[in-house]
C-alpha positions as a printed NumPy array, in Angstrom:
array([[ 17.992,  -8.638,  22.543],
       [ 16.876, -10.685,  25.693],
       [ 13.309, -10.076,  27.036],
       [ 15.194,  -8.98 ,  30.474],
       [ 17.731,  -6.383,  28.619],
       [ 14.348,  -5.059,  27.063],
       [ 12.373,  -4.659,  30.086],
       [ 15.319,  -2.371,  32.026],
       [ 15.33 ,  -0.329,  29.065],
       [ 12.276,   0.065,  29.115],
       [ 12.205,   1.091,  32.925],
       [ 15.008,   3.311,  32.069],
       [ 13.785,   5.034,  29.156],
       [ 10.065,   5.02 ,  28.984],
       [  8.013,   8.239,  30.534],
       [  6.153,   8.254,  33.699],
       [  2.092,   7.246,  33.677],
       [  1.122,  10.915,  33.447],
       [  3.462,  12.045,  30.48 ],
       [  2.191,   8.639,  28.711],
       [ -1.412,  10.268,  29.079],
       [ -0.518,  13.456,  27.28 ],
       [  0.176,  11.459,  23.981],
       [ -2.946,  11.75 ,  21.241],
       [ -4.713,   8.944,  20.228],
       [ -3.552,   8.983,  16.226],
       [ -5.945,  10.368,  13.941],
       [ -8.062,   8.447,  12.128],
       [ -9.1  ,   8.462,   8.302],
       [ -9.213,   5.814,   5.997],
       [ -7.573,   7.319,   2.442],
       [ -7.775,   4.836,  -0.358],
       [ -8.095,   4.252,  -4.025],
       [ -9.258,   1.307,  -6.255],
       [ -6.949,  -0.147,  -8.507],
       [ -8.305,  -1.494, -11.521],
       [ -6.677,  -3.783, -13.787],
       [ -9.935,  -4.421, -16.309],
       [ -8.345,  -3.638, -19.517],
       [ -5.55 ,  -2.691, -18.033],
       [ -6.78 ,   0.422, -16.542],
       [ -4.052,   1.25 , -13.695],
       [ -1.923,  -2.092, -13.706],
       [ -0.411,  -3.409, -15.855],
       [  0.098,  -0.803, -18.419],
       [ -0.543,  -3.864, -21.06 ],
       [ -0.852,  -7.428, -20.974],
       [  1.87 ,  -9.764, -21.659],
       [  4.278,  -7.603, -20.598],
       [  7.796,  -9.239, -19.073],
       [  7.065, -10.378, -15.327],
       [  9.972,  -7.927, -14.055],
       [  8.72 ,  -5.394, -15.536],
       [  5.059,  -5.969, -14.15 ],
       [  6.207,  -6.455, -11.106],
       [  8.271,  -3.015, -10.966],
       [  4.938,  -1.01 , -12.148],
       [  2.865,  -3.   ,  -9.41 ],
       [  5.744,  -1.679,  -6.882],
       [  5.896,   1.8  ,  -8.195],
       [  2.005,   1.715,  -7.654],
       [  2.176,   1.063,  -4.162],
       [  5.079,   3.198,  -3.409],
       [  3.343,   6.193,  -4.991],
       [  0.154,   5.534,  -3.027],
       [  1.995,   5.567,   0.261],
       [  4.098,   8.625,  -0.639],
       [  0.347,  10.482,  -1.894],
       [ -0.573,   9.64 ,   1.62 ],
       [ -2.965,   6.879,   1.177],
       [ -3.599,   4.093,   4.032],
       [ -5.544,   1.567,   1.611],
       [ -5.717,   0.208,  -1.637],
       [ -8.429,  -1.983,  -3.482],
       [ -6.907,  -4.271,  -5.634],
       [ -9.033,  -5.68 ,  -8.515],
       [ -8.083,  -9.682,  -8.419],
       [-11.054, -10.699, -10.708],
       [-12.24 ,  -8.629, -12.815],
       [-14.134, -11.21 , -15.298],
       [-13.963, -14.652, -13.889],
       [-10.508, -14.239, -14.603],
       [ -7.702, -14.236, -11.556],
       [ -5.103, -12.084, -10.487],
       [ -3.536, -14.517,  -8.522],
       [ -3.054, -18.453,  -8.264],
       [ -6.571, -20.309,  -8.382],
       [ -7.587, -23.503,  -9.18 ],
       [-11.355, -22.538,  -9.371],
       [-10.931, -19.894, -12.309],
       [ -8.357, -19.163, -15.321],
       [ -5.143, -16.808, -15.398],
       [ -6.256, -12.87 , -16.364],
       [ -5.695, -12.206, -19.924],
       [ -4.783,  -8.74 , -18.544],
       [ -1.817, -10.326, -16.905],
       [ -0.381, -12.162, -19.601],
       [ -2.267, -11.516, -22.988],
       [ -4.292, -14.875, -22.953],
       [ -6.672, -16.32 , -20.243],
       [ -5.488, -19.047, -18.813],
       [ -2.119, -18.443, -19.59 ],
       [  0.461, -18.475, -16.38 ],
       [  2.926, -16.058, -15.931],
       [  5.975, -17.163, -17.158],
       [  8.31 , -17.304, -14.575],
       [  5.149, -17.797, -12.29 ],
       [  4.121, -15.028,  -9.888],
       [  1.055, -14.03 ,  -7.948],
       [  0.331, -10.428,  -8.014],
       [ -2.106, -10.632,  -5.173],
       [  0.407, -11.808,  -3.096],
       [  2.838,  -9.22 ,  -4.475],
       [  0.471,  -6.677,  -3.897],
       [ -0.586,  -7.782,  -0.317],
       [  2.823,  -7.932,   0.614],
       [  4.405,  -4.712,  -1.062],
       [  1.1  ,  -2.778,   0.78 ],
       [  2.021,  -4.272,   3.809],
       [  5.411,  -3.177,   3.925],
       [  4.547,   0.536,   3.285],
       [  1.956,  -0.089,   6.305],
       [ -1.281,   0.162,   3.863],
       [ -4.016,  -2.441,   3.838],
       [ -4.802,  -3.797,   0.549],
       [ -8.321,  -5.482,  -0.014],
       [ -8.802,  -7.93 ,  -2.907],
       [-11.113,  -6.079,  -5.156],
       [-14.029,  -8.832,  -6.915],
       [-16.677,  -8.364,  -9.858],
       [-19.527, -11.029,  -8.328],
       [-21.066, -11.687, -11.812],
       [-19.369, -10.393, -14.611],
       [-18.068, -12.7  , -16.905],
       [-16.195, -11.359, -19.888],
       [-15.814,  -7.845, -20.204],
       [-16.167,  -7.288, -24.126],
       [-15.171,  -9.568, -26.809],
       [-10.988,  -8.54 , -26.828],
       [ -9.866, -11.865, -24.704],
       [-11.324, -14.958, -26.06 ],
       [-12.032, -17.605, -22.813],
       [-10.189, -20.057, -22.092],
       [ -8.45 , -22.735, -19.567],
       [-11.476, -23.243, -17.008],
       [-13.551, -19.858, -17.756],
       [-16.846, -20.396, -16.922],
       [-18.064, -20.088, -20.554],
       [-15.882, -22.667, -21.43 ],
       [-16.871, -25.215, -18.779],
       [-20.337, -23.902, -17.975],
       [-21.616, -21.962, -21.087],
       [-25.196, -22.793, -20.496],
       [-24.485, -20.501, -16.932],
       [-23.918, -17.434, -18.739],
       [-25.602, -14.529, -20.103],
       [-24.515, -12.272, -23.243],
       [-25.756,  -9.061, -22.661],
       [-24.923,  -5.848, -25.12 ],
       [-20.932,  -6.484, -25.604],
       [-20.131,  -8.213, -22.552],
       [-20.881, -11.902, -21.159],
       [-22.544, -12.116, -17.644],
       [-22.912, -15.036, -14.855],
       [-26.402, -15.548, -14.43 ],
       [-27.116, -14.715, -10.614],
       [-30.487, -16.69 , -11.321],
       [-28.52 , -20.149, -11.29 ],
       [-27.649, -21.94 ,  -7.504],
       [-24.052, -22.866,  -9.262],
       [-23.188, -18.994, -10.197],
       [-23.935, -17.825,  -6.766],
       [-21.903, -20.31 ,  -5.222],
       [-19.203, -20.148,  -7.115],
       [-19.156, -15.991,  -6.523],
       [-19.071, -16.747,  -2.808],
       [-16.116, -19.457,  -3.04 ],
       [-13.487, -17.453,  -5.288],
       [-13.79 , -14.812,  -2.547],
       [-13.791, -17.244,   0.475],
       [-10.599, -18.628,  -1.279],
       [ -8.917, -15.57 ,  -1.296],
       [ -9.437, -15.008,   1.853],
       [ -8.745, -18.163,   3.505],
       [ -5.512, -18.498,   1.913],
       [ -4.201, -14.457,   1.206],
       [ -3.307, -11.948,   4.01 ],
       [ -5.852,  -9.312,   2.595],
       [ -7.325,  -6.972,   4.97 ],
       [-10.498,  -6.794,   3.257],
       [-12.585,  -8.394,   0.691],
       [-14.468,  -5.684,  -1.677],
       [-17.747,  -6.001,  -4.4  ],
       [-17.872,  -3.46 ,  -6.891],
       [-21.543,  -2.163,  -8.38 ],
       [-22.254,  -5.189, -11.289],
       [-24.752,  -7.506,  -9.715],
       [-27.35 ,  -7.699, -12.261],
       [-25.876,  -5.612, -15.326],
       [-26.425,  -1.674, -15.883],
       [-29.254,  -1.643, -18.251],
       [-28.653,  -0.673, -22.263],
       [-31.247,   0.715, -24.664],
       [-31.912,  -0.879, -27.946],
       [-33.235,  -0.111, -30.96 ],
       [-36.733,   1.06 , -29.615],
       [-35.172,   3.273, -26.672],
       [-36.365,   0.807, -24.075],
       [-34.481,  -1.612, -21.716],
       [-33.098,  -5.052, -22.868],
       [-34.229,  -7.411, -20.812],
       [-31.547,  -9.435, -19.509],
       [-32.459, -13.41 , -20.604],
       [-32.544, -14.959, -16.959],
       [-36.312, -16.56 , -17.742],
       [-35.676, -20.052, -17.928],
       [-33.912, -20.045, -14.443],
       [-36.696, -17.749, -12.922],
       [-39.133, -20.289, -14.566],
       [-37.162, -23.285, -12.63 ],
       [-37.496, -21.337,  -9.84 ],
       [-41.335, -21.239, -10.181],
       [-41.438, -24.511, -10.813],
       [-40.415, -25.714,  -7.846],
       [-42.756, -23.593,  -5.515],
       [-40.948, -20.271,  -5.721],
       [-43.506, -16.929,  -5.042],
       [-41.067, -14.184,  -5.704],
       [-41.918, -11.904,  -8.627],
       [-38.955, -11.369, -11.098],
       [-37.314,  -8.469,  -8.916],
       [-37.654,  -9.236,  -5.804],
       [-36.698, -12.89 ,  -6.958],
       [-33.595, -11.282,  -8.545],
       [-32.474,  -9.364,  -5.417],
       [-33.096, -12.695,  -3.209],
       [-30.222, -14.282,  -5.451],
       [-27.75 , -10.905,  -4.75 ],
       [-28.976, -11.195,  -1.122],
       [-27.799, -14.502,  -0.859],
       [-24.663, -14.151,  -2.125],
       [-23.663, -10.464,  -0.143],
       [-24.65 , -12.352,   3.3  ],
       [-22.928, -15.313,   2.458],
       [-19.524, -13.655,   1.942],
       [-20.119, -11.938,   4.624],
       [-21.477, -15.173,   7.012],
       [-18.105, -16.933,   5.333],
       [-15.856, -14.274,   6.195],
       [-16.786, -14.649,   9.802],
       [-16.542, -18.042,  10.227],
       [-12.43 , -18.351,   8.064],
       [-11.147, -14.502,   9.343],
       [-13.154, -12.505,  11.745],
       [-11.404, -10.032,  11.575],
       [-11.634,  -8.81 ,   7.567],
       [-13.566,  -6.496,   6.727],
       [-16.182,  -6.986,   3.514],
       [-17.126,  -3.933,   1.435],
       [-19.586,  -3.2  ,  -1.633],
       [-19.145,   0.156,  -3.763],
       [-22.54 ,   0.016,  -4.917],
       [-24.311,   2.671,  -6.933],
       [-24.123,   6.074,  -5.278],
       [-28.147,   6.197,  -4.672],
       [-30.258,   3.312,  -2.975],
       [-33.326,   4.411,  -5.061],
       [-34.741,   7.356,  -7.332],
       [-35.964,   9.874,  -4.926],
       [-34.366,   9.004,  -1.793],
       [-33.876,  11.128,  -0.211],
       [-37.289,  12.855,  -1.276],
       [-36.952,  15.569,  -3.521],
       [-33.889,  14.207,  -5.301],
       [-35.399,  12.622,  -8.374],
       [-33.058,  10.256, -10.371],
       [-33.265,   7.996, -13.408],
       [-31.463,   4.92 , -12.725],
       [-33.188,   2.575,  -9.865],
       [-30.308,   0.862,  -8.358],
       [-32.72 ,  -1.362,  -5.977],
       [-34.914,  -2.602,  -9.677],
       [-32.476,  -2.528, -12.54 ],
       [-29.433,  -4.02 , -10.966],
       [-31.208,  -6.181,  -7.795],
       [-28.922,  -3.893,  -5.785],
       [-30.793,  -3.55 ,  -2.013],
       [-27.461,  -1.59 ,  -0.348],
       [-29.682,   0.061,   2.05 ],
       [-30.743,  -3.793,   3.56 ],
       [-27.004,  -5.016,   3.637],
       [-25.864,  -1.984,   5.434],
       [-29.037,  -2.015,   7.914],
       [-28.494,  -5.547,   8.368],
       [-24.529,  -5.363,   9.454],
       [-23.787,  -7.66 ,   6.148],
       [-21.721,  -5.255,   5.448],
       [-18.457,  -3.807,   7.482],
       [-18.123,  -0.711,   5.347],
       [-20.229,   1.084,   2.286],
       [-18.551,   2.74 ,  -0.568],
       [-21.473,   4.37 ,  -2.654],
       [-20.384,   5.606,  -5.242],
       [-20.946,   9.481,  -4.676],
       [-19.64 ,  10.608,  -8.123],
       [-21.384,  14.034,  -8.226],
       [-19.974,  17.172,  -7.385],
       [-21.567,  19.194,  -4.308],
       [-23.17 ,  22.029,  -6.163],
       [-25.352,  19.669,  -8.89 ],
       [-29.085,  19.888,  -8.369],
       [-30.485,  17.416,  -6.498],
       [-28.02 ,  14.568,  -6.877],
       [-25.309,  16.441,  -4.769],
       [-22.461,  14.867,  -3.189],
       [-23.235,  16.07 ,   0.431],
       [-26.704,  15.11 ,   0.143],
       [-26.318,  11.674,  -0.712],
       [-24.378,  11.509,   1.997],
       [-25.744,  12.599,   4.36 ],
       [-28.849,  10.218,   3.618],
       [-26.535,   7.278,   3.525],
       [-25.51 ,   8.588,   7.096],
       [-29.123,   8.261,   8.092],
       [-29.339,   4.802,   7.001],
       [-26.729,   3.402,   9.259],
       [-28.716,   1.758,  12.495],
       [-25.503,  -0.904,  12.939],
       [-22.695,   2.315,  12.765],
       [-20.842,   0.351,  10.077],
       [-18.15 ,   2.596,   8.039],
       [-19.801,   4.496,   5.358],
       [-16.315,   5.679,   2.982],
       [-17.467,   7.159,  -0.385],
       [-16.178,   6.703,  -3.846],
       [-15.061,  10.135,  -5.394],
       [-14.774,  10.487,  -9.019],
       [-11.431,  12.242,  -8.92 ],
       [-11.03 ,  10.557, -12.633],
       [-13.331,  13.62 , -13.481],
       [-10.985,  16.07 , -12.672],
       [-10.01 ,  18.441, -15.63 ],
       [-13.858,  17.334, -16.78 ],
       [-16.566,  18.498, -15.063],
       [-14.291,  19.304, -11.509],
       [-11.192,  20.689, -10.837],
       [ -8.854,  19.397,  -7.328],
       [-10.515,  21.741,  -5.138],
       [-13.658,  19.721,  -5.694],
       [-12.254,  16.437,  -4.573],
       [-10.513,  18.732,  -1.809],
       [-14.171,  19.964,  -0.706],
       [-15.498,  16.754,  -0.476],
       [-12.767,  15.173,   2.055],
       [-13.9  ,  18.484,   4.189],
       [-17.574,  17.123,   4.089],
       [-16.684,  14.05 ,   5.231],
       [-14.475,  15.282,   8.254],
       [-16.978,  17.861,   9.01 ],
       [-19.452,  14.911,  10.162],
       [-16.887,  13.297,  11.965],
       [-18.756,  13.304,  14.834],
       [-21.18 ,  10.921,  12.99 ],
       [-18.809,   8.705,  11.239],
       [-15.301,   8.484,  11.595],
       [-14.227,   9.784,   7.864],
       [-12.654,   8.363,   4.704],
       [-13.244,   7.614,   1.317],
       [-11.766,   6.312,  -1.636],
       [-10.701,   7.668,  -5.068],
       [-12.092,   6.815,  -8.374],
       [ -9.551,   5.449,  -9.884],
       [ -5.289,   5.764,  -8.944],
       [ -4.803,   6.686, -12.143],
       [ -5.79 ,  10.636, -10.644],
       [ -3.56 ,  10.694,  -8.034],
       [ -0.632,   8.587,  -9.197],
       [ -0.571,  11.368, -12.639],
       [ -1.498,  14.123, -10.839],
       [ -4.425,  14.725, -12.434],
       [ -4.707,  18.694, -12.442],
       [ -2.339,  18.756,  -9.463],
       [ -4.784,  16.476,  -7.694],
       [ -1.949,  14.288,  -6.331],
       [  0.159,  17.246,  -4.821],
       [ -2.471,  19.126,  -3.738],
       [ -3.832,  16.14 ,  -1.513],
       [ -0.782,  15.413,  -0.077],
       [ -0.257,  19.238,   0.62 ],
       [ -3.726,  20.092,   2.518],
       [ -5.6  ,  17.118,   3.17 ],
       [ -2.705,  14.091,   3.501],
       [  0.034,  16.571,   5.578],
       [ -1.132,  14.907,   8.706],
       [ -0.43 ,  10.407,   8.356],
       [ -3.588,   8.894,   9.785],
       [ -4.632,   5.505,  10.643],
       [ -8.395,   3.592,   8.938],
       [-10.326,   3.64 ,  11.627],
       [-11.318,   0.969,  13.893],
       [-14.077,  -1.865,  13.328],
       [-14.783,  -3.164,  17.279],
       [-17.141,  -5.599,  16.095],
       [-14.433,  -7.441,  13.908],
       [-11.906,  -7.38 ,  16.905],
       [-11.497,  -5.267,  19.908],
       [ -8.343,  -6.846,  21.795],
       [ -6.693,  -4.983,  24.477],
       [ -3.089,  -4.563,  23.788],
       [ -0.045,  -4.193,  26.107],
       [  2.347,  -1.678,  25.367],
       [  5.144,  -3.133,  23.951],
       [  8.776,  -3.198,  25.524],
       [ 11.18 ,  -0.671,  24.172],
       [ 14.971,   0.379,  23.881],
       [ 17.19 ,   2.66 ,  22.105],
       [ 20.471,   0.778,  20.719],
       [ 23.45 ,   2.067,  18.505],
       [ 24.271,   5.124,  20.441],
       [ 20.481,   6.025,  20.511],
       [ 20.846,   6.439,  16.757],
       [ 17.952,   3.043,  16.517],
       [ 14.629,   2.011,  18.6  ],
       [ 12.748,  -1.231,  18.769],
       [ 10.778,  -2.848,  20.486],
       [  8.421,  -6.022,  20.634],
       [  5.768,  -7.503,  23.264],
       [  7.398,  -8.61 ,  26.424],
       [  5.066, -11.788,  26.366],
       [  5.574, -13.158,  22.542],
       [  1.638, -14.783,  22.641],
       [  0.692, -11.495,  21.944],
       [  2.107, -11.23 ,  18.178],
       [ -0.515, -12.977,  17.395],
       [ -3.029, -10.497,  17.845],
       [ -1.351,  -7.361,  16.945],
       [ -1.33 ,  -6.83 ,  13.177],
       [  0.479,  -3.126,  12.8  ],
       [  2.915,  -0.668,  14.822],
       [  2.237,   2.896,  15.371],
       [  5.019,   5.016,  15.766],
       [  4.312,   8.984,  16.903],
       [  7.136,  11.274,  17.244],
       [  7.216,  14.534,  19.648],
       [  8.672,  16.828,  16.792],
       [  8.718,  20.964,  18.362],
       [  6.427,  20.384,  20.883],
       [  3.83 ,  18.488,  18.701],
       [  3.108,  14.44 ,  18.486],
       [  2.773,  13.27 ,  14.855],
       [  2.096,   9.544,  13.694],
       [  5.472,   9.05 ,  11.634],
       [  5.141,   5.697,  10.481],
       [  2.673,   3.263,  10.334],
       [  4.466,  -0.879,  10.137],
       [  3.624,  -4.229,   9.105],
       [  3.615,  -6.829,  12.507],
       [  7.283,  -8.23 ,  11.26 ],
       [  9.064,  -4.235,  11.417],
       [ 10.183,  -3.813,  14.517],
       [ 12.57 ,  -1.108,  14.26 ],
       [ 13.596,   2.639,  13.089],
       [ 15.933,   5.179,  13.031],
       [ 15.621,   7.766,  15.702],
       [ 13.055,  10.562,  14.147],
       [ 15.411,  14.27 ,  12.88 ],
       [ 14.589,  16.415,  15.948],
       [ 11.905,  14.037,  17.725],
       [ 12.699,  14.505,  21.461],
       [ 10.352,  11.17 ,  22.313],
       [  8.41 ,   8.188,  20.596],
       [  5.788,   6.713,  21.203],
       [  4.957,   3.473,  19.876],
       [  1.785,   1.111,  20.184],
       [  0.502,  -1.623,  18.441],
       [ -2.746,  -1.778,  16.724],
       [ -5.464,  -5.168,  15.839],
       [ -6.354,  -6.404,  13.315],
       [ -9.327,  -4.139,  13.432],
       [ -7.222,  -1.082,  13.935],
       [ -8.037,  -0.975,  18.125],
       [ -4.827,   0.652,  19.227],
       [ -3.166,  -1.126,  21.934],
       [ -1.19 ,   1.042,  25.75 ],
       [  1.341,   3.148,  24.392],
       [  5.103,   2.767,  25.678],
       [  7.375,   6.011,  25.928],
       [ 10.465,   6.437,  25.129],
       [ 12.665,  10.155,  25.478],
       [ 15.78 ,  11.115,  23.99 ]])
């Protein structure tokens, strides 16, 4: 298709400057779901399986996230400084293949499998990292170049698992690199911490706190000058490590975004009134409040696992308290617990809390993400269908992140081929590819425009929409900004 054959098409077939106004802007929500592979929670269903058949669950996966009506997934690439993928920094996942540091045999890379199979269903798929965590109970034995095999003295055993001691210069580095190396060398749209900084604190035999055994490095760090009491020491050494993933990020790909799920509450009583046991901000070094104040952060996922009605530590009042917190206007998309469903909640409680999230839309563009796939993907007391049915009916874009990227897009050049059976399209001026990431296709189906299908940068082409009497197709950045739309009637 020539670049002049495109451009009298689309003379011939696109829609005059006032019928181009009357198309919506898409909607916007972002609708995702962590997928954990930790002992094997959601993928695979067991290690060492053969690598055709782990690569037909990770597909079904996807494809059953896209058809639930998701636009994101968060895929767990290192759970225990283990990898999901290809990396010469840490060994192969024993969740992969039965043994860490044990290829796949014939070699893949399930991050790259992932990235791409999300992709194609036009869903962005962030690469999902535990910072500090280093074996998560005594099952897998370490191996290859595991950190307790190379660095023992680094680590930490606390209660059944082994932890990376956040107190040493080498551990925090080593945290930021794995993720900068994903990201310098994998197409992921975002790169995601989970909640275990320093670890969640167990009792022992006197009902009190462990202390976690970090006192010869916070001794060093006395030593040489350092004024920091033990906590606020401790939170300096998450600190560093949250803002230099996110300074990293920057300066390898502006434009992907960095999320934490921390805990659901900054600190006990906050917001006054609420109470609370756990202190995020003491126990676990976690200061979320500071990284989202400070911009470290593109988006927040706290984990808001209650249900709306429980006393004091209710869903809509946590979040509405996060949306307090927000002086930079970064995303703030809660964790659900839909894993609880048939527990303690039934759908409709999941359901209720999507509507409390689009109810302050005028305060932050919504979304949220599921706790864990496993809910929808099983249809966890019809959680699955009844999403789909009332709160996914309507396909929706993330939302955009202007201060990753905010590029003005050209509409795109159009034409209908085969009879008017097929459309595509492509930028008249080809430098452009390089800054649009996704295609947004709306249909006009009975008088009303819905978003029909949402592509990767390399599909340029569909079959003409059942009963759509015009498209409309734009492109969209890297950060989601959504580029002049181009018209095209029956």
């Amino acid at each position: 298709m020539t670049r002049r054959l495109l451009f009298s098409m689309l003379l011939l077939h696109a829609g005059t400057a006032a019928a181009q106004t009357q198309v919506p802007q898409p909607p916007r929500e972002l609708r995702g779901s962590w997928i954990a592979t930790v002992h094997c929670i959601n993928w695979p269903s067991e290690p060492g399986l053969p690598v055709p058949r782990q690569q037909e669950q990770l597909r079904r996966l996807i494809q059953s996230a896209h058809d639930r009506g998701l636009n994101c997934l968060i895929f767990q690439a290192r759970p225990a400084g283990d990898a999901l993928y290809e990396s010469a920094i840490e060994p192969w996942s024993p969740y992969l293949t039965g043994k860490m540091g044990r290829a796949p045999e014939p070699k893949w890379d399930p991050l790259a499998f992932a990235v791409t199979e999300a992709h194609r269903h036009g869903m962005e798929l962030h690469a999902w990292f535990n910072p500090f965590r280093a074996l998560a109970g005594d099952k897998h034995a370490p191996g290859g170049n595991h950190i307790r095999v190379t660095h023992p003295q680094w680590t930490v055993k606390y209660g059944n698992d082994w932890w990376m001691n956040p107190g040493i210069r080498e551990v925090r580095e080593r945290a930021v690199q794995v993720m900068l190396d994903v990201a310098r060398r994998y197409d992921v749209d975002g790169i995601h911490m989970d909640d275990y900084f320093y670890p969640y604190p167990i009792a022992g035999a006197d009902k009190k706190a462990v202390p976690f055994d970090d006192a010869a490095a916070f001794a060093a760090y006395r030593a040489t000058g350092g004024a920091l009491d033990l906590s606020a020491w401790r939170r300096q050494n998450v600190d560093e490590v949250v803002y230099s993933t996110h300074r990293g990020l920057r300066g390898i790909k502006p434009a992907v975004k960095f999320g934490i799920s921390p805990f659901g509450l900054w600190r006990p009583n906050h917001p006054e009134g609420t109470g609370g046991g756990l202190d995020p901000y003491e126990d676990l070094a976690a200061d979320s409040r500071k990284w989202l104040q400070q911009g470290w952060v593109d988006y927040l996922t706290p984990q808001l696992y209650w249900t709306i009605d429980r006393p004091k530590l209710g869903f809509a009042t946590f979040y509405d308290w996060w949306l307090a917190q927000n002086p930079q206007g970064r995303h703030i998309w809660p964790g659900m617990n839909s894993s609880k469903v048939g527990d303690d909640r039934n759908a409709g409680e999941i359901l209720r809390q999507i509507s409390v999230l689009r109810e302050r839309g005028a305060r932050m563009t919504p979304g949220h993400f599921h706790w864990n796939f496993n809910a929808l993907d099983k249809d966890l007391g019809k959680l699955g269908s009844l999403a789909k049915e009332r709160a996914y009916n309507v396909h929706a874009i993330p939302p955009a992140s202007p201060w990753l990227s905010n590029v003005g897009l050209p509409a795109p050049l159009v034409e209908k081929y085969e009879g008017g059976k097929k459309v595509r399209w492509a930028f008249r001026d080809p430098r452009w590819d390089t800054h649009g990431r996704w295609w947004i296709v709306q249909a006009l189906i009975e008088g009303r425009w819905l978003t029909i299908e949402v592509t990767f940068r390399d599909r340029r082409e569909l079959d003409w929409p059942e009963k759509a009497t015009a498209l409309a197709i734009r492109a969209a950045g890297r950060a989601w900004e959504v580029g002049a739309v181009a018209l095209l009637t029956k």
